[in-house]
N, C-alpha and C positions, 0 to 999 in steps of 0.2 A: 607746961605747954598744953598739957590734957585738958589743963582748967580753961585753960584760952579757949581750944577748941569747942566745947562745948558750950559755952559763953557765947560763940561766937554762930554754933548753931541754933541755939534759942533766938539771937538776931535775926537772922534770917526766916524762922521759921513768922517771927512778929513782923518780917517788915509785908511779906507774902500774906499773912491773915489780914493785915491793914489794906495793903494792898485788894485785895477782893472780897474786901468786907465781911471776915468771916469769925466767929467769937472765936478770941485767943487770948490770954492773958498778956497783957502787955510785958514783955522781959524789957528789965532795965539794961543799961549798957553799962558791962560791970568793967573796971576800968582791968587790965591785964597790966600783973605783976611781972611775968614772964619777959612779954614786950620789954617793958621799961627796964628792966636788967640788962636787955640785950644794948639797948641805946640810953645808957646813965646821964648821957650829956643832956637830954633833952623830956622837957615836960608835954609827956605825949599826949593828946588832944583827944577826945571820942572820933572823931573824923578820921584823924589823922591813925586812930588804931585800925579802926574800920578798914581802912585802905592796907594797911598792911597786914593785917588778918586776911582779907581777901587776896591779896594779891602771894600771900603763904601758903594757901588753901591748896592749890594743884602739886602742891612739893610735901605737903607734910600730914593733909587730908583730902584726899581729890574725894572724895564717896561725900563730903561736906555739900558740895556745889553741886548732886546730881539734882536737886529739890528747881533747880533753873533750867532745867530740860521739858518742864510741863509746856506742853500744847496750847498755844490759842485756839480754842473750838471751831469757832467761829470764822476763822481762814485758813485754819488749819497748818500752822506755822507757828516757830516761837514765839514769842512775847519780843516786840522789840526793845522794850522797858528795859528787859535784863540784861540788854546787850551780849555780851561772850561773843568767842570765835574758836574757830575748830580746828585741832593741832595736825600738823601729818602724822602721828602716827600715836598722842596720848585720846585717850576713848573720851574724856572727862571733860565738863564744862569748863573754860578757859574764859577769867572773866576783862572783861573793859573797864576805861574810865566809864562809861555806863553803868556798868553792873554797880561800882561802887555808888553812881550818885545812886541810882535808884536804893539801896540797902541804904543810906544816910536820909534821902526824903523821906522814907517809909517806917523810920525809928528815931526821928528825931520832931520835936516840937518848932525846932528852929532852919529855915531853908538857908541852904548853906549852897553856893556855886564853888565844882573842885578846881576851877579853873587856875587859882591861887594855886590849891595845893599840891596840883602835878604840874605846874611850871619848872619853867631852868632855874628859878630864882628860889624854891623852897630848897628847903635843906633833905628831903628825900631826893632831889636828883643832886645837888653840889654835894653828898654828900656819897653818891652813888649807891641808893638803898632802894628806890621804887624808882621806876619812870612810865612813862606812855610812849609806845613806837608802833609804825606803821599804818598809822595816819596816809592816806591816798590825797591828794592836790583836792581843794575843794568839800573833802569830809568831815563829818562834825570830831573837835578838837577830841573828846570825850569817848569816840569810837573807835580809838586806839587800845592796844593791846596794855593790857599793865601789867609789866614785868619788872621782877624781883631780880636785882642784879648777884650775881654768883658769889662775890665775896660777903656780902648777906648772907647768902642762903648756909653761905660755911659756917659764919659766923653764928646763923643757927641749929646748925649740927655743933657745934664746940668744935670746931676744926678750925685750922689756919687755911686762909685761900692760898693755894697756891697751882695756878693755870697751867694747862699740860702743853707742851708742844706741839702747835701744829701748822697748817696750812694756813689756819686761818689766824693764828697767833702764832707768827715763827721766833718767838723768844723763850730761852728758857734757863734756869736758874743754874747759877754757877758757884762753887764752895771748894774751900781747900781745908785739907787739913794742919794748914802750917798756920802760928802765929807771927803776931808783927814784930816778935823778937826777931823770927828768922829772915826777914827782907834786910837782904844788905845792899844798901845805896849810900854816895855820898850824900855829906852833913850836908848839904844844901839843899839837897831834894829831902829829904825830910822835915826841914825848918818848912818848907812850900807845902806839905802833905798834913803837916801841923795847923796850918791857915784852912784847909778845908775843913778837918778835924774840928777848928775850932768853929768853925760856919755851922756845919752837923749839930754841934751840941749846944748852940749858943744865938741861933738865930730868930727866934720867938724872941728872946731879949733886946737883940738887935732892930728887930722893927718894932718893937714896943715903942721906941722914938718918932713921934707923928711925922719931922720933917722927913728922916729916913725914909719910913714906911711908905712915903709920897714918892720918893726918885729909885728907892732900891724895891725889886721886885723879889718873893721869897725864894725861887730856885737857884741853884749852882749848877755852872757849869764849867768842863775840866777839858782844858787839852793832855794827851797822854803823848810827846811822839820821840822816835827815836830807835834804832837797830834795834831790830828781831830779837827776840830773847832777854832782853836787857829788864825786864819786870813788870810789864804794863800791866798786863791782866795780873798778874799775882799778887801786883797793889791796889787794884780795884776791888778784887777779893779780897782781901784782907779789908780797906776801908770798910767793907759791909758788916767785915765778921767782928772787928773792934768798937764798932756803932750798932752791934744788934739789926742791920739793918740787910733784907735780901737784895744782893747784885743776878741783876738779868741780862744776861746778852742776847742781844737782836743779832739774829741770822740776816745777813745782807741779803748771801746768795736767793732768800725766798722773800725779801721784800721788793727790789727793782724787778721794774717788770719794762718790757716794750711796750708793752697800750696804754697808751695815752689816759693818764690819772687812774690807771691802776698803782704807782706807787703811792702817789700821795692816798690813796684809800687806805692801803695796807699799812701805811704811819700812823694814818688817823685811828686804826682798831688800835694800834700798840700803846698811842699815848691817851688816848681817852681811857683804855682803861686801867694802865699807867700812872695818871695823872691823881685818880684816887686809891694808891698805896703809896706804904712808906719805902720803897724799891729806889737801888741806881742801877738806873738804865746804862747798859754798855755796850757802845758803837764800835766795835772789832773793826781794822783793818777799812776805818773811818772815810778814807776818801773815795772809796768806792761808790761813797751817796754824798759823800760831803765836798766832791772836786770841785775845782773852778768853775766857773761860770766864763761861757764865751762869748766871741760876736755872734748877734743874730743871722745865720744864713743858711737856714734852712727852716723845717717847721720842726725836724728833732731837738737843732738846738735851743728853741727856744721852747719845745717839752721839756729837757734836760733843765735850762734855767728855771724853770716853774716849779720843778721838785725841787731846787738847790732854795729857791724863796719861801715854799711851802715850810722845807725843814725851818730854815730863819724864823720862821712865825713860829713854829708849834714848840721849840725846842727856848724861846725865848720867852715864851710864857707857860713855860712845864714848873710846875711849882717843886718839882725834886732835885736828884742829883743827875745830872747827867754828863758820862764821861766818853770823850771819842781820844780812841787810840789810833795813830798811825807812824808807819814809817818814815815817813817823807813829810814834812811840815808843808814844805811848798805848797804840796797834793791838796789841800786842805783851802779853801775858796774864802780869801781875805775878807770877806763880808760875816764870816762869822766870831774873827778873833777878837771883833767890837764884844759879842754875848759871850767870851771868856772868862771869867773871873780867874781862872790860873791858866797857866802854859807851863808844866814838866816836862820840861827833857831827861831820856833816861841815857846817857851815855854808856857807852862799850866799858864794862869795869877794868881799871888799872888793874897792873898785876899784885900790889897790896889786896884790892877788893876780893880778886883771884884766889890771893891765896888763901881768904877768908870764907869764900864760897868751897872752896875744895875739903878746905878743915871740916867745914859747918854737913858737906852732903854725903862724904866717903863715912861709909859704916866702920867701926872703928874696929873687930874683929878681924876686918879684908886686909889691914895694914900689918908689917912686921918691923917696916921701916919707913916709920907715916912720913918723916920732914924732909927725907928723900923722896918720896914720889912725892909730898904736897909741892916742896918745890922746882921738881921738873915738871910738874903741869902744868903750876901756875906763871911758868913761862911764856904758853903759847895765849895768844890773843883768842879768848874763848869768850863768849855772853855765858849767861849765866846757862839758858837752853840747852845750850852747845853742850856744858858741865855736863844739865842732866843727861842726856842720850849719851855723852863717852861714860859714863857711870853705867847705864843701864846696858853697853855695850860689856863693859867689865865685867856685868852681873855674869852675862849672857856666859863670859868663855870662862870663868871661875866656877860658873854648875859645871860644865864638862870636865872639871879636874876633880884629882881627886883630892887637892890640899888647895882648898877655898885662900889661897894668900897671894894678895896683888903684889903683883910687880910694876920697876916702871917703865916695864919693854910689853908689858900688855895694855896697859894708860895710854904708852905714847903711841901703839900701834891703832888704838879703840880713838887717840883724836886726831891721826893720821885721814882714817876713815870719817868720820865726822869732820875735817879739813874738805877732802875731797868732793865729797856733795856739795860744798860750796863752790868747786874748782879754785882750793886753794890749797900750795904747797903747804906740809906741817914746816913750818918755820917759828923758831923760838921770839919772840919779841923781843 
């Protein structure tokens, strides 16, 4: 990286002597190793280094770029040549599609327009590595900011991107510690969980077929719906953690908003920057954004229907995985079960599954007489949820003793209480 920089200040300092006519020895453009390590895929260009050496420069050398602060005399103003613009609160030259052309006119033999190469259509923005933003209506294309997108910048630190929660990205990563031995569902939801699986691992293959590649578009998408507790999220987690691959869930509560296309703004941050990672996006408690669509008779409802179309667009060309979970299938706005590629249901477990969850969560030191308490538990009509909290209720009155050993009159009492927040008798099924 050192060598880059230095490389890259020699550039500058020849394209500046050219520029005002002043003896310098000409420095070649020495190609950078470093770069091309970072992006293996691709045969990077002089131009195209140029551009992203400059647009590195305020993150990994900002003292590189003070050499574009010099004064025009004569108006006593910068150079408009140089282009840059001025951060709120970094001190340092911040440069433009400008700054770069002029560092590539001023060091190359050959006049080159960047207009190509900070387009939508170069592989520095598809592929989310450089862009140009904040362009004003009527300003020249070039006199945009160029900014180095953040999973870049990781990528050149040797870090993994991974975005913090916030206000202005309300998503954030989800992990479990259990594996996909321990998800117990019936055989048939697994055989359905096996079809995604095989989508995940298998789908570059899949559109390698031209006719396919023409009607099938590369993202998945999942319905999840079915009684609380019954496994949604803890199969979504696990999908990611079986596939190497990080699950995100989107906070509802901080994406819908009342003002009018503020939601669909706050989708547009999640899935643009979404859209280039290898992440499944997960929709918690799903119909909260993804409900019915009504008659028009008002101007809210037809706000409402504009976010419910908006999602249909972004969510139907999101090239990942994306999965919405709810309780209620109804809730969920028939216009999108066309973009499903699966629908799971997770059903309330039998008392078989029951007594397989009970085995699988009770610490096995707590028991003296396990097939007796497994089997008075796995009597009452419980989610899996439900298990955990009468477990961690267990936990709770077993520290207050002094002989750590469950019984099944503290079980049945621990999902007597866990009945009752539902306002349901403990009744045995």
């Amino acid at each position: 990286m050192y060598q880059s920089i230095t490389n890259f200040q020699n550039q500058i300092h020849t394209a500046l002597a050219h520029y005002f006519q002043t003896n310098h020895e000409q420095a070649e453009t020495v190609r950078s190793e470093w770069l091309q390590s970072l992006l293996p895929h691709h045969s990077i260009t002089a131009a195209e280094q140029t551009i992203l050496l400059l647009a590195l420069m305020p993150h990994i050398s900002p003292q590189t770029l003070d050499l574009f602060f010099v004064q025009n005399k004569d108006l006593d103003r910068p150079y408009t040549e140089f282009g840059g613009w001025k951060g709120l609160s970094h001190g340092g030259f911040l440069p433009t599609g400008q700054t770069a052309q002029f560092l590539i006119e001023n060091t190359s033999d050959t006049p080159l327009s960047l207009r190509h190469l900070l387009s939508r259509e170069h592989w520095f923005y598809t592929e989310n590595i450089v862009h140009l933003e904040g362009q004003s209506d009527g300003e020249p294309f070039l006199s945009g900011r160029l900014v180095v997108s953040e999973e870049f910048l990781a990528t050149v630190h040797g870090k993994k991107f991974e975005p913090e929660y916030s206000a202005d990205f309300p998503v954030r990563r989800i992990t479990t510690p259990l594996e996909w031995s321990d998800l117990i569902l019936p055989y048939n939801l697994h055989e359905e969980l096996n079809n995604i699986m095989c989508w995940i691992h298998h789908w570059h293959e899949i559109l390698k077929n031209k006719q396919l590649n023409r009607i099938i578009k590369p993202g998945y998408r999942c319905l999840f719906y079915g009684p609380p507790g019954t496994g949604k999220t803890l199969t979504a987690k696990l999908i990611g953690k079986q596939n190497g691959i990080d699950v995100y869930r989107v906070d509802l509560s901080m994406i819908v908003s009342k003002y009018i296309g503020e939601t669909e703004k706050n989708l547009a941050r999640i899935f643009d920057k979404a859209e280039h990672q290898n992440w499944i996006l997960f929709f918690d408690e799903a119909d909260a954004l993804f409900g019915q669509r009504s008659e028009t008779q008002s101007s809210n409802d037809r706000h409402a229907n504009q976010e419910v179309a908006y999602l249909l667009q972004r969510i139907e060309n999101f090239p990942g995985i994306v999965i919405l979970a709810t309780n209620l299938k109804g809730n969920i706005d028939e216009a999108f079960f066309r973009r499903f590629q699966s629908s799971v249901y997770f059903p309330m477990p039998d008392e078989t599954m029951r007594r397989t969850l009970w085995h699988t969560m009770l610490p096995t030191e707590w028991i003296a007489e396990s097939n007796e308490i497994i089997e008075t538990a796995s009597k009452y009509e419980l989610s899996g949820g439900n298990i955990v909290n009468v477990i961690q209720t267990c936990a709770i009155q077993l520290y207050k003793q002094s002989t750590p050993i469950l019984t099944p009159e503290i079980v049945e009492e621990a999902i007597a209480k866990e009945l009752m927040k539902e306002g349901v008798r403990a009744i045995k099924a």
